[in-house]
C-alpha positions in Angstrom: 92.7 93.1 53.6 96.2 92.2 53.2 98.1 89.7 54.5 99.7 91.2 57.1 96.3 92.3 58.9 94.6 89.0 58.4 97.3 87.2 59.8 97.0 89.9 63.1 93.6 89.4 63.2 93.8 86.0 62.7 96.0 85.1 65.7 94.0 87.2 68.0 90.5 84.8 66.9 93.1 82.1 67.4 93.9 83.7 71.0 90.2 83.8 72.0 89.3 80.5 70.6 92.0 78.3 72.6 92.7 80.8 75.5 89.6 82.3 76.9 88.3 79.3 78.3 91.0 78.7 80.4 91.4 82.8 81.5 87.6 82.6 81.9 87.6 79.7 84.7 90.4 81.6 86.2 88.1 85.0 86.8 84.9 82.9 87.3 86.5 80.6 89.9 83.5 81.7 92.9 84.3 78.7 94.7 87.6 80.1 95.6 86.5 83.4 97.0 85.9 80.8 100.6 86.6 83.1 103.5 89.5 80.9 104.6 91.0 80.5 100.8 92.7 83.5 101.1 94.5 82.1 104.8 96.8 79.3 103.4 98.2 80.8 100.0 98.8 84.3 102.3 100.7 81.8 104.4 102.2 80.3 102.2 103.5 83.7 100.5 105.1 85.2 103.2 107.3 82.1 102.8 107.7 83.0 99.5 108.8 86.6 101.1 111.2 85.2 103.1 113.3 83.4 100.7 113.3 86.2 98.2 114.9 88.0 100.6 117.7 85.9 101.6 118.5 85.5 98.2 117.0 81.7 97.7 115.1 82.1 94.0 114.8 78.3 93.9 113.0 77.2 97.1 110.9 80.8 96.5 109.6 79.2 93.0 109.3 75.7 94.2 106.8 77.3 96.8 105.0 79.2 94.1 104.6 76.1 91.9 103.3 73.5 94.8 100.2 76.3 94.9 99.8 77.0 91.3 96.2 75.9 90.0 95.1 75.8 93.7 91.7 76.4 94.9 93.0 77.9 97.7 97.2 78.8 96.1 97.3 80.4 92.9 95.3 80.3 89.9 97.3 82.9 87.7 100.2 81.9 87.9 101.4 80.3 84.5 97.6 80.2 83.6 98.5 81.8 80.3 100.0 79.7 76.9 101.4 81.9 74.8 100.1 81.8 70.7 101.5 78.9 68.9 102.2 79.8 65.3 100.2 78.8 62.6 101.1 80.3 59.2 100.2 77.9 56.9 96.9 78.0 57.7 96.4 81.7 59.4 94.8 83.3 55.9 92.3 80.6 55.7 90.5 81.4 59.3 87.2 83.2 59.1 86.9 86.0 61.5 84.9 89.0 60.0 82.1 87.6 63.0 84.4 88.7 65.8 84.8 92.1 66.9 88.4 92.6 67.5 88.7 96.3 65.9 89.5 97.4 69.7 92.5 95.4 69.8 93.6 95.4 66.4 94.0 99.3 67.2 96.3 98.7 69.8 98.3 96.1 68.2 98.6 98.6 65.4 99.6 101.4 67.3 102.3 99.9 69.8 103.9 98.4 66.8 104.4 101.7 64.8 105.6 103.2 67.9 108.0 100.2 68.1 109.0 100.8 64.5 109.7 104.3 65.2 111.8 103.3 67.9 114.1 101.2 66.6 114.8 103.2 63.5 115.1 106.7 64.8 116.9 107.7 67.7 115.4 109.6 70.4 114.7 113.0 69.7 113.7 115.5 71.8 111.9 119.0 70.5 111.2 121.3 73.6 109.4 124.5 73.4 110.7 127.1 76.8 108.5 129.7 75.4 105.0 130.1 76.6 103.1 127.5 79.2 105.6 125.3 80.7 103.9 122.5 78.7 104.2 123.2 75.5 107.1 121.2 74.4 107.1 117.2 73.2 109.3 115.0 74.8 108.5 111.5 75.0 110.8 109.8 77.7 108.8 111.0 81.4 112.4 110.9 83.2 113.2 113.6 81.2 110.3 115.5 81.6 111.4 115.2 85.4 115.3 116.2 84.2 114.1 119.2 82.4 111.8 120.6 84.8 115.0 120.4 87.2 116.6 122.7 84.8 114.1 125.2 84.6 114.1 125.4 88.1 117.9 126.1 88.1 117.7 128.3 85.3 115.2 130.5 87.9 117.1 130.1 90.9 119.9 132.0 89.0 117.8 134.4 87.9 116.3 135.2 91.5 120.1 135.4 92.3 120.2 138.3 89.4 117.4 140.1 91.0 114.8 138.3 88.3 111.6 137.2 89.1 108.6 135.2 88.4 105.0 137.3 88.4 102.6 135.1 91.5 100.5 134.2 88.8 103.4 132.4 86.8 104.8 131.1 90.0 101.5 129.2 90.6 101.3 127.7 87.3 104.9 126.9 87.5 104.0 124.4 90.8 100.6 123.7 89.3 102.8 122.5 86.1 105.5 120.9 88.0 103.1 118.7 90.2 100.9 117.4 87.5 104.3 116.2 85.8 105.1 114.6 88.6 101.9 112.9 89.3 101.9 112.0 85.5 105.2 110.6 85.6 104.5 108.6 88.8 101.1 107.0 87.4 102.6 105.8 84.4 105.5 104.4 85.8 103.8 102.2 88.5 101.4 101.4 84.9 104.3 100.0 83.4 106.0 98.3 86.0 102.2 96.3 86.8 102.4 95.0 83.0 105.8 93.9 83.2 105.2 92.2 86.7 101.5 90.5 85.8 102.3 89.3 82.2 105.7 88.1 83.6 103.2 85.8 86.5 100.9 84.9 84.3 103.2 83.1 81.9 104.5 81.3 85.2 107.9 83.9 85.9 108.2 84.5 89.4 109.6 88.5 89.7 112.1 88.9 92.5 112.2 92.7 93.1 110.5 95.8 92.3 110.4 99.5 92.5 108.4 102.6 91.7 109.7 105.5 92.6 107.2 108.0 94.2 106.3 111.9 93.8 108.6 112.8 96.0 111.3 110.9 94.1 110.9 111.8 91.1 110.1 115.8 92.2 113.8 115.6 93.2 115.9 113.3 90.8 115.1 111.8 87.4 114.1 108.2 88.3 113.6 105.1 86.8 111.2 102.1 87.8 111.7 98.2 87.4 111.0 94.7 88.0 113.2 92.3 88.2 112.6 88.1 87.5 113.9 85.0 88.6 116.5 83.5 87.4 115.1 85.2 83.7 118.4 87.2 81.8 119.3 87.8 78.2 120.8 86.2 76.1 124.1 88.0 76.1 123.5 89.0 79.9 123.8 84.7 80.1 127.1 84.9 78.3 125.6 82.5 75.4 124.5 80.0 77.4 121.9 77.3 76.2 119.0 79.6 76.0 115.4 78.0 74.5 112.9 79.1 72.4 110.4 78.8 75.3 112.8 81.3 77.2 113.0 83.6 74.7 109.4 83.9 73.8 108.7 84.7 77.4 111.2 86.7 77.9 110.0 88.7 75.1 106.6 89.0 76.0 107.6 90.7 79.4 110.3 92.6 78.2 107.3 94.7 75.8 104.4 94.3 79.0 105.4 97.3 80.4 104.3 99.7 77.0 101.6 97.7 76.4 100.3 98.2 79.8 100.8 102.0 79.5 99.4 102.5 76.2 96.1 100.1 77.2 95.4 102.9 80.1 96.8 106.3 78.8 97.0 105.6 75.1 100.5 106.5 74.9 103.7 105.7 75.8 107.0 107.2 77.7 109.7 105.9 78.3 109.9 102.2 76.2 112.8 103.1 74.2 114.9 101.2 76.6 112.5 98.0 76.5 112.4 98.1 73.1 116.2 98.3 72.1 117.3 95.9 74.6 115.0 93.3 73.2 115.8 94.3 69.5 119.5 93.9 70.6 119.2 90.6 71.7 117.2 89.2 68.8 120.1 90.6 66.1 122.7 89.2 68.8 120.7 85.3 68.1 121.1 86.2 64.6 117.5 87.4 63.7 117.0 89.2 60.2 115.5 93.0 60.9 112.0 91.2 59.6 112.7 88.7 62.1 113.3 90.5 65.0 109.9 92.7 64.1 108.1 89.9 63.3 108.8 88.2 66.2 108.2 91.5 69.0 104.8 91.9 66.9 104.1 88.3 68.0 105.0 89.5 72.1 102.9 92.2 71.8 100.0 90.3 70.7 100.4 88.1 73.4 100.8 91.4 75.8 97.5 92.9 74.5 95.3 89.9 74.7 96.4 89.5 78.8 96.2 93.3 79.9 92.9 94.2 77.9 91.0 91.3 79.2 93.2 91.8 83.0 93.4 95.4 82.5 91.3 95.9 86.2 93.8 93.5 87.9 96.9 95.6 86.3 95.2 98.7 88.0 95.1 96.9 91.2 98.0 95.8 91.0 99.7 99.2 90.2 98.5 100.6 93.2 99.5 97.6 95.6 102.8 98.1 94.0 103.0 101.8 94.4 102.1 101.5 97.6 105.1 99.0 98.6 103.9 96.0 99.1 106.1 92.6 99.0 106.1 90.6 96.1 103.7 88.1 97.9 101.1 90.6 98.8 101.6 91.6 95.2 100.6 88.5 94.2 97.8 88.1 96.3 96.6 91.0 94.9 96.6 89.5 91.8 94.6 86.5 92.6 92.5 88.1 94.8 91.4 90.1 91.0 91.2 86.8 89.2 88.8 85.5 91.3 86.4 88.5 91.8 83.4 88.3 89.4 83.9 90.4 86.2 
Protein backbone atom coordinates (compact mmCIF):
# COMPACT_ATOMS: atom_id res chain seq x y z
CA UNK A 1 0.00 0.00 0.00
CA UNK A 2 1.52 3.28 -0.51
CA UNK A 3 2.01 5.93 1.44
CA UNK A 4 -0.57 8.05 0.50
CA UNK A 5 -3.37 5.40 1.34
CA UNK A 6 -1.87 4.30 4.61
CA UNK A 7 -1.70 7.63 5.75
CA UNK A 8 -5.74 8.04 4.72
CA UNK A 9 -6.50 5.03 6.32
CA UNK A 10 -4.40 5.80 9.05
CA UNK A 11 -6.06 9.04 10.11
CA UNK A 12 -9.47 7.60 9.79
CA UNK A 13 -8.35 4.58 12.71
CA UNK A 14 -6.93 7.63 14.35
CA UNK A 15 -10.56 9.37 14.00
CA UNK A 16 -12.30 6.27 15.48
CA UNK A 17 -9.92 5.68 18.14
CA UNK A 18 -9.93 9.29 19.86
CA UNK A 19 -13.42 10.43 18.48
CA UNK A 20 -16.04 7.77 18.79
CA UNK A 21 -16.27 7.72 22.32
CA UNK A 22 -17.13 11.06 22.65
CA UNK A 23 -19.85 11.00 19.33
CA UNK A 24 -20.97 7.72 20.97
CA UNK A 25 -22.06 9.36 24.48
CA UNK A 26 -23.51 12.02 22.41
CA UNK A 27 -26.13 9.43 20.43
CA UNK A 28 -26.37 7.13 23.52
CA UNK A 29 -27.27 10.01 25.95
CA UNK A 30 -31.05 8.15 27.07
CA UNK A 31 -31.07 10.12 30.00
CA UNK A 32 -31.68 13.19 28.01
CA UNK A 33 -34.60 12.02 26.01
CA UNK A 34 -36.69 13.24 29.79
CA UNK A 35 -40.09 14.47 28.61
CA UNK A 36 -39.36 17.95 29.95
CA UNK A 37 -35.51 18.07 28.39
CA UNK A 38 -36.69 19.13 25.32
CA UNK A 39 -38.84 22.34 27.20
CA UNK A 40 -35.85 24.50 28.41
CA UNK A 41 -33.26 24.22 25.44
CA UNK A 42 -36.69 24.89 22.97
CA UNK A 43 -36.90 27.89 25.20
CA UNK A 44 -33.94 28.78 25.19
CA UNK A 45 -33.71 28.60 21.23
CA UNK A 46 -36.38 30.72 20.35
CA UNK A 47 -34.10 33.27 22.16
CA UNK A 48 -31.50 32.23 20.05
CA UNK A 49 -34.27 33.03 17.15
CA UNK A 50 -34.79 36.32 18.27
CA UNK A 51 -31.42 37.69 18.22
CA UNK A 52 -30.50 36.20 14.93
CA UNK A 53 -33.03 38.14 13.72
CA UNK A 54 -32.24 41.49 14.89
CA UNK A 55 -28.90 41.11 13.76
CA UNK A 56 -27.18 40.30 17.38
CA UNK A 57 -24.63 37.18 16.45
CA UNK A 58 -22.90 37.66 19.73
CA UNK A 59 -25.57 37.44 22.47
CA UNK A 60 -27.21 34.51 19.82
CA UNK A 61 -23.75 32.39 20.44
CA UNK A 62 -23.37 33.29 23.97
CA UNK A 63 -26.91 31.65 24.39
CA UNK A 64 -25.80 28.69 22.39
CA UNK A 65 -22.56 28.15 24.43
CA UNK A 66 -24.31 28.52 28.16
CA UNK A 67 -26.36 25.21 26.78
CA UNK A 68 -23.64 23.36 25.06
CA UNK A 69 -22.95 19.84 26.77
CA UNK A 70 -26.27 20.18 28.57
CA UNK A 71 -28.43 17.39 29.57
CA UNK A 72 -31.25 19.28 28.86
CA UNK A 73 -29.28 22.31 26.07
CA UNK A 74 -27.13 20.93 23.55
CA UNK A 75 -25.02 18.09 23.17
CA UNK A 76 -23.83 18.56 19.52
CA UNK A 77 -22.82 21.45 19.46
CA UNK A 78 -18.95 21.66 19.20
CA UNK A 79 -18.94 17.90 20.28
CA UNK A 80 -16.60 17.21 17.41
CA UNK A 81 -12.38 17.81 17.45
CA UNK A 82 -11.28 17.84 14.37
CA UNK A 83 -7.97 15.24 13.37
CA UNK A 84 -4.81 16.46 14.86
CA UNK A 85 -1.95 15.63 12.47
CA UNK A 86 0.40 13.02 13.08
CA UNK A 87 2.83 12.37 10.29
CA UNK A 88 5.71 11.17 11.87
CA UNK A 89 4.17 8.46 13.20
CA UNK A 90 0.95 7.83 10.72
CA UNK A 91 2.88 4.78 8.63
CA UNK A 92 3.62 3.04 11.77
CA UNK A 93 -0.26 2.52 12.96
CA UNK A 94 -1.70 -0.94 12.48
CA UNK A 95 -5.08 -0.98 10.99
CA UNK A 96 -5.58 -3.90 8.48
CA UNK A 97 -8.24 -5.15 11.69
CA UNK A 98 -10.52 -2.26 11.00
CA UNK A 99 -12.93 -2.21 8.33
CA UNK A 100 -12.88 1.20 6.83
CA UNK A 101 -13.07 0.17 2.92
CA UNK A 102 -16.58 2.00 3.02
CA UNK A 103 -15.07 5.14 3.80
CA UNK A 104 -11.87 4.94 2.19
CA UNK A 105 -14.27 4.85 -1.03
CA UNK A 106 -15.64 7.97 -0.37
CA UNK A 107 -12.66 9.76 0.66
CA UNK A 108 -11.30 8.49 -2.61
CA UNK A 109 -13.94 9.47 -4.69
CA UNK A 110 -14.70 13.19 -3.38
CA UNK A 111 -11.13 13.90 -3.74
CA UNK A 112 -10.79 12.88 -7.43
CA UNK A 113 -13.75 14.79 -8.09
CA UNK A 114 -12.06 17.73 -6.18
CA UNK A 115 -9.00 17.21 -8.39
CA UNK A 116 -10.95 17.36 -11.37
CA UNK A 117 -12.42 20.38 -10.27
CA UNK A 118 -9.75 22.47 -9.66
CA UNK A 119 -7.83 21.57 -12.79
CA UNK A 120 -10.43 21.62 -15.47
CA UNK A 121 -12.95 24.08 -15.86
CA UNK A 122 -16.44 23.32 -16.09
CA UNK A 123 -17.51 21.69 -19.02
CA UNK A 124 -20.77 21.01 -20.16
CA UNK A 125 -21.62 18.16 -22.99
CA UNK A 126 -25.44 18.19 -23.75
CA UNK A 127 -27.13 15.82 -25.98
CA UNK A 128 -30.92 17.74 -27.40
CA UNK A 129 -31.38 14.60 -29.45
CA UNK A 130 -33.43 11.78 -28.14
CA UNK A 131 -35.03 11.58 -24.39
CA UNK A 132 -34.68 14.77 -22.73
CA UNK A 133 -32.14 13.10 -20.38
CA UNK A 134 -29.66 12.11 -22.24
CA UNK A 135 -27.11 14.80 -21.91
CA UNK A 136 -24.29 15.14 -18.87
CA UNK A 137 -24.20 18.19 -17.14
CA UNK A 138 -22.98 18.26 -13.69
CA UNK A 139 -24.02 21.64 -12.08
CA UNK A 140 -28.13 20.93 -11.12
CA UNK A 141 -28.85 24.89 -11.63
CA UNK A 142 -28.07 24.36 -14.92
CA UNK A 143 -29.97 21.47 -15.50
CA UNK A 144 -32.86 23.86 -14.30
CA UNK A 145 -31.31 26.81 -16.90
CA UNK A 146 -31.42 24.42 -19.73
CA UNK A 147 -34.70 22.86 -19.29
CA UNK A 148 -35.83 26.70 -19.31
CA UNK A 149 -34.45 26.82 -22.74
CA UNK A 150 -35.99 23.93 -24.14
CA UNK A 151 -39.08 25.21 -23.03
CA UNK A 152 -38.48 28.52 -24.94
CA UNK A 153 -37.16 26.86 -27.81
CA UNK A 154 -40.91 25.04 -27.95
CA UNK A 155 -42.91 27.97 -27.13
CA UNK A 156 -41.48 29.46 -30.46
CA UNK A 157 -42.07 26.58 -32.18
CA UNK A 158 -45.87 26.38 -31.15
CA UNK A 159 -45.78 30.04 -32.29
CA UNK A 160 -44.51 28.56 -35.89
CA UNK A 161 -47.38 26.16 -36.00
CA UNK A 162 -44.89 23.22 -34.50
CA UNK A 163 -45.85 20.79 -32.15
CA UNK A 164 -45.06 18.32 -29.59
CA UNK A 165 -46.89 14.55 -30.18
CA UNK A 166 -49.12 13.97 -26.40
CA UNK A 167 -46.87 11.27 -25.85
CA UNK A 168 -43.73 13.51 -25.98
CA UNK A 169 -45.48 16.23 -24.16
CA UNK A 170 -45.98 13.81 -21.18
CA UNK A 171 -42.50 12.79 -21.02
CA UNK A 172 -41.40 16.32 -21.45
CA UNK A 173 -43.38 17.19 -17.85
CA UNK A 174 -42.63 13.72 -16.62
CA UNK A 175 -38.76 14.77 -17.45
CA UNK A 176 -39.12 18.26 -16.27
CA UNK A 177 -40.60 17.33 -12.79
CA UNK A 178 -38.15 14.61 -11.82
CA UNK A 179 -35.38 17.34 -12.60
CA UNK A 180 -36.87 19.42 -10.44
CA UNK A 181 -37.46 17.14 -7.67
CA UNK A 182 -33.79 15.97 -8.19
CA UNK A 183 -32.46 19.29 -8.04
CA UNK A 184 -34.51 20.24 -4.95
CA UNK A 185 -33.34 16.88 -2.86
CA UNK A 186 -29.94 17.48 -3.43
CA UNK A 187 -29.82 20.88 -2.73
CA UNK A 188 -31.56 20.72 0.76
CA UNK A 189 -28.64 17.43 0.99
CA UNK A 190 -26.03 19.87 0.71
CA UNK A 191 -27.16 22.69 2.56
CA UNK A 192 -27.83 19.98 5.84
CA UNK A 193 -23.96 19.05 5.54
CA UNK A 194 -22.75 22.43 5.37
CA UNK A 195 -25.19 23.45 8.40
CA UNK A 196 -24.52 20.11 10.71
CA UNK A 197 -20.67 19.82 10.25
CA UNK A 198 -20.55 23.66 10.62
CA UNK A 199 -22.64 22.90 14.53
CA UNK A 200 -20.92 20.23 15.32
CA UNK A 201 -17.47 21.84 15.19
CA UNK A 202 -19.22 24.50 17.53
CA UNK A 203 -20.13 27.39 14.33
CA UNK A 204 -23.33 28.77 14.98
CA UNK A 205 -25.05 29.32 11.12
CA UNK A 206 -27.05 32.50 10.93
CA UNK A 207 -29.29 32.06 7.80
CA UNK A 208 -30.37 29.62 5.44
CA UNK A 209 -32.18 28.80 2.28
CA UNK A 210 -33.43 26.05 0.01
CA UNK A 211 -35.16 26.88 -2.65
CA UNK A 212 -38.25 24.73 -3.43
CA UNK A 213 -39.88 22.94 -6.61
CA UNK A 214 -41.58 25.60 -7.44
CA UNK A 215 -38.47 27.81 -7.38
CA UNK A 216 -36.41 26.21 -9.04
CA UNK A 217 -39.31 25.03 -11.89
CA UNK A 218 -39.19 28.73 -12.61
CA UNK A 219 -35.64 30.34 -12.20
CA UNK A 220 -32.20 28.66 -11.77
CA UNK A 221 -31.62 28.87 -8.07
CA UNK A 222 -29.02 28.47 -5.66
CA UNK A 223 -29.15 27.28 -1.87
CA UNK A 224 -26.91 28.41 1.19
CA UNK A 225 -26.02 28.68 4.68
CA UNK A 226 -24.62 31.29 6.12
CA UNK A 227 -22.29 31.36 9.63
CA UNK A 228 -21.56 33.52 12.34
CA UNK A 229 -19.19 35.82 12.27
CA UNK A 230 -17.10 32.81 10.02
CA UNK A 231 -15.58 34.74 6.43
CA UNK A 232 -12.52 34.12 4.40
CA UNK A 233 -9.64 35.07 4.44
CA UNK A 234 -9.66 37.68 1.80
CA UNK A 235 -13.54 38.37 2.54
CA UNK A 236 -11.72 39.56 6.19
CA UNK A 237 -9.44 41.85 4.25
CA UNK A 238 -6.21 39.95 5.82
CA UNK A 239 -7.07 40.22 9.09
CA UNK A 240 -5.52 37.95 11.86
CA UNK A 241 -7.04 34.78 10.86
CA UNK A 242 -5.88 31.27 12.88
CA UNK A 243 -5.14 28.06 12.05
CA UNK A 244 -8.12 26.92 14.14
CA UNK A 245 -10.27 29.21 11.86
CA UNK A 246 -9.12 27.98 8.88
CA UNK A 247 -9.39 24.36 9.53
CA UNK A 248 -13.02 24.88 10.32
CA UNK A 249 -13.69 26.91 7.91
CA UNK A 250 -12.48 24.37 5.60
CA UNK A 251 -14.20 21.56 6.87
CA UNK A 252 -17.66 23.31 6.27
CA UNK A 253 -16.87 24.95 3.25
CA UNK A 254 -16.40 20.99 1.58
CA UNK A 255 -19.66 19.48 4.03
CA UNK A 256 -21.99 20.28 1.58
CA UNK A 257 -20.39 17.65 -1.38
CA UNK A 258 -19.60 15.37 1.09
CA UNK A 259 -23.04 15.26 2.35
CA UNK A 260 -24.38 14.87 -1.30
CA UNK A 261 -22.11 12.32 -2.40
CA UNK A 262 -22.73 10.12 1.15
CA UNK A 263 -26.58 9.97 0.00
CA UNK A 264 -26.63 10.10 -3.90
CA UNK A 265 -23.09 9.05 -4.66
CA UNK A 266 -22.50 12.00 -6.75
CA UNK A 267 -22.17 15.37 -6.78
CA UNK A 268 -23.69 18.73 -8.48
CA UNK A 269 -23.04 21.73 -8.11
CA UNK A 270 -19.53 21.91 -5.72
CA UNK A 271 -17.45 23.67 -8.20
CA UNK A 272 -18.16 26.79 -6.40
CA UNK A 273 -17.25 25.19 -2.82
CA UNK A 274 -14.39 23.98 -4.06
CA UNK A 275 -12.72 26.92 -5.92
CA UNK A 276 -13.52 29.37 -3.31
CA UNK A 277 -11.68 27.26 -0.76
CA UNK A 278 -8.78 26.45 -3.21
CA UNK A 279 -8.66 30.36 -3.77
CA UNK A 280 -8.17 31.18 -0.36
CA UNK A 281 -5.55 28.60 0.45
CA UNK A 282 -3.17 29.99 -2.66
CA UNK A 283 -4.20 33.58 -1.39
CA UNK A 284 -2.37 32.37 2.49
CA UNK A 285 0.35 31.18 0.26
CA UNK A 286 -0.27 27.42 0.08
CA UNK A 287 1.79 25.30 -2.52
CA UNK A 288 -0.86 23.43 -5.06
CA UNK A 289 0.25 20.15 -2.82
CA UNK A 290 -0.66 22.17 0.09
CA UNK A 291 -3.80 23.36 -0.69
CA UNK A 292 -4.82 19.57 -1.73
CA UNK A 293 -3.34 18.16 1.06
CA UNK A 294 -4.87 20.23 3.27
CA UNK A 295 -8.92 19.96 1.58
CA UNK A 296 -8.11 16.02 1.66
CA UNK A 297 -7.61 16.52 5.41
CA UNK A 298 -11.40 18.64 5.57
CA UNK A 299 -12.86 16.03 3.77
CA UNK A 300 -11.83 13.40 6.04
CA UNK A 301 -13.04 15.17 8.74
CA UNK A 302 -16.51 15.73 6.71
CA UNK A 303 -16.88 11.94 5.98
CA UNK A 304 -16.18 10.63 9.40
CA UNK A 305 -19.27 13.20 10.83
CA UNK A 306 -21.96 12.63 7.97
CA UNK A 307 -21.47 8.69 7.63
CA UNK A 308 -21.68 8.05 11.23
CA UNK A 309 -24.72 11.33 11.42
CA UNK A 310 -25.82 10.59 8.03
CA UNK A 311 -29.67 9.89 9.68
CA UNK A 312 -29.50 13.30 11.53
CA UNK A 313 -28.36 15.05 8.06
CA UNK A 314 -31.57 13.45 6.58
CA UNK A 315 -33.61 14.96 9.25
CA UNK A 316 -32.19 17.68 9.20
CA UNK A 317 -32.69 18.29 5.37
CA UNK A 318 -36.14 17.90 5.62
CA UNK A 319 -36.63 20.36 8.77
CA UNK A 320 -34.66 22.72 6.64
CA UNK A 321 -36.64 22.27 3.49
CA UNK A 322 -39.45 22.59 5.24
CA UNK A 323 -38.54 26.21 6.71
CA UNK A 324 -37.88 25.97 9.88
CA UNK A 325 -35.77 28.63 12.08
CA UNK A 326 -32.40 27.99 12.85
CA UNK A 327 -33.39 26.98 16.39
CA UNK A 328 -35.92 24.47 15.44
CA UNK A 329 -33.11 23.33 13.08
CA UNK A 330 -31.10 22.76 15.84
CA UNK A 331 -33.44 21.02 17.82
CA UNK A 332 -33.79 18.86 15.26
CA UNK A 333 -30.43 18.02 15.40
CA UNK A 334 -30.28 17.13 19.00
CA UNK A 335 -33.42 15.65 19.13
CA UNK A 336 -31.30 12.92 16.40
CA UNK A 337 -28.28 12.76 18.71
CA UNK A 338 -30.08 11.54 21.39
CA UNK A 339 -32.40 8.93 19.73
CA UNK A 340 -30.95 5.42 20.07
CA UNK A 341 -29.09 4.28 16.95
Amino acid sequence: MNSFAANQNAIILHLRRKYTPAATRVVNLKAARRSDAATPRRRMLKSVDKELSKGNYKTAIKIVKRMQGKPDGLCGFGVFKQVISRQSSLDELKFDEVDISHLQRVVDSILSLIIKSIHSPLEEEVSLGGNLLNYTIRLYFNKVALLNELQRREDKDKSKGFSRTEESRTEWRVDREHLYELSHRTCKQHEAGHFLVSYMLGVLPEKYEIPSVEVLSKKPTRGFVRIVNLQSPKEENGHEFSSKTLNKYSCIALAGLAAEYLEFEHIRGFESDVNKLYDTLKWLGYTDAEAKSHMRWAVLNNVFILYRYRATTTRLAEAMASGMSIGLCINTIEESLIEPI
